[in-house]
C-alpha positions, 0 to 999 in steps of 0.5 A, a space after each residue: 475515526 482512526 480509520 480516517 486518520 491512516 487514510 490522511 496518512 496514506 495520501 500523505 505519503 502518497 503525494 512525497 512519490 510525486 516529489 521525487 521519492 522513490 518509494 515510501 515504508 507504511 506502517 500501520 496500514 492494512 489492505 483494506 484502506 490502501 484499497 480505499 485510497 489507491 483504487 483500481 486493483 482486486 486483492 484476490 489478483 496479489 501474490 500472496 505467501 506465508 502464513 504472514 500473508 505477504 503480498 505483491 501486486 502492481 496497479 496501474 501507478 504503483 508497485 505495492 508489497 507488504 505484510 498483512 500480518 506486520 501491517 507493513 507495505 511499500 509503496 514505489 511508483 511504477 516504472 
C-alpha cells in the first residue's frame, strides 16, 4: 500500500518535468520504485559513492541523482 502510494507520488512529480519544470527533489523515494516507475535503466550501470551510497545515472529521458541513505533523488529531464 505505501509502496503504491510513492509510486502515485513519483509519476506525479514526474508529469510537472512535462509542464515546464526543470527538475524535481523526491523524498522518501528508494531506488527500487524509481526503477518500477521509470524503467529502462540497470542500477549496477550508476555511479555510486560514499558510504551513503549516493548515485548518478542517465536514462534515456532523464538525468537521476540521489541518496539511497537520505531516500533523496533529483530528477531533470535530459538535455
Amino acid at each position: 500500500m505505501m509502496e503504491e502510494k510513492i509510486r502515485e507520488y513519483v509519476k506525479r512529480e514526474l508529469e510537472r518535468l512535462s509542464n515546464g519544470v526543470k527538475s524535481v527533489e523526491l523524498t522518501g523515494v528508494y531506488p527500487s520504485v524509481l526503477e518500477s516507475v521509470i524503467g529502462g535503466f540497470d542500477w549496477s550501470e550508476a555511479d555510486t559513492n560514499g558510504w551513503q551510497v549516493d548515485y548518478w545515472l542517465t536514462t534515456d529521458k532523464y538525468d537521476i541523482s540521489g541518496s539511497m541513505y537520505y531516500g533523496t533523488a533529483t530528477i531533470s529531464l535530459k538535455e
